[in-house]
C-alpha positions in Angstrom: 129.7 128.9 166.6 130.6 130.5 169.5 134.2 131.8 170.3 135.0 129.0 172.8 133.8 126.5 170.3 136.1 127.9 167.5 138.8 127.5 169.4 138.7 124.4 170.2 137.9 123.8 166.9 141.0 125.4 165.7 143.5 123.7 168.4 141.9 120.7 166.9 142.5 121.0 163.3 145.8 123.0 164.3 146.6 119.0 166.0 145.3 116.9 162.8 147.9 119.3 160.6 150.6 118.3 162.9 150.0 115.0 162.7 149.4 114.4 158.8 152.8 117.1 158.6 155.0 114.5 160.4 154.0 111.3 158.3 156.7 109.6 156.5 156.2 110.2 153.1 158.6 107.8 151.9 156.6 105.4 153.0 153.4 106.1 151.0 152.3 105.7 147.4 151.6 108.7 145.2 147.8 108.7 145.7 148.3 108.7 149.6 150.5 111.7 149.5 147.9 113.7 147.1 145.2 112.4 149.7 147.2 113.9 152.8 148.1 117.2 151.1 144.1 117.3 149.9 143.2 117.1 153.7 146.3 119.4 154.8 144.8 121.8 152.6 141.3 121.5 153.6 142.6 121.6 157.1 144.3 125.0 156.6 141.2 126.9 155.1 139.0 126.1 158.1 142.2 127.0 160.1 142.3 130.3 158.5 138.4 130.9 158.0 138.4 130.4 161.6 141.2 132.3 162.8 139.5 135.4 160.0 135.8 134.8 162.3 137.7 135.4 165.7 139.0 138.4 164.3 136.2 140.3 163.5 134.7 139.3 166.4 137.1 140.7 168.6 
């Protein structure tokens, strides 16, 4: 992956985190939320895995 491509890569998941963030959670059932904070989660690590590979490379 080159740098440009982990960028946009992270701007991307940086977007889905936003957007699973700002869901009403009143509005789901228990097994949604665990979903959503699962995929938060998973979202994060790449976030950071990323964010640790552009470091090094710089």
């Amino acid at each position: 992956m080159d740098k440009q491509e982990a960028l946009s890569n992270l701007k991307q998941y940086e977007s889905e985190i936003n957007k699973y963030q700002s869901l009403s959670r009143g509005l789901m059932t228990r097994e949604e939320m665990i979903v959503i904070d699962r995929k938060i989660s998973q979202l994060k690590e790449r976030t950071k895995a990323i964010r640790s590979m552009l470091s090094v490379e710089t």
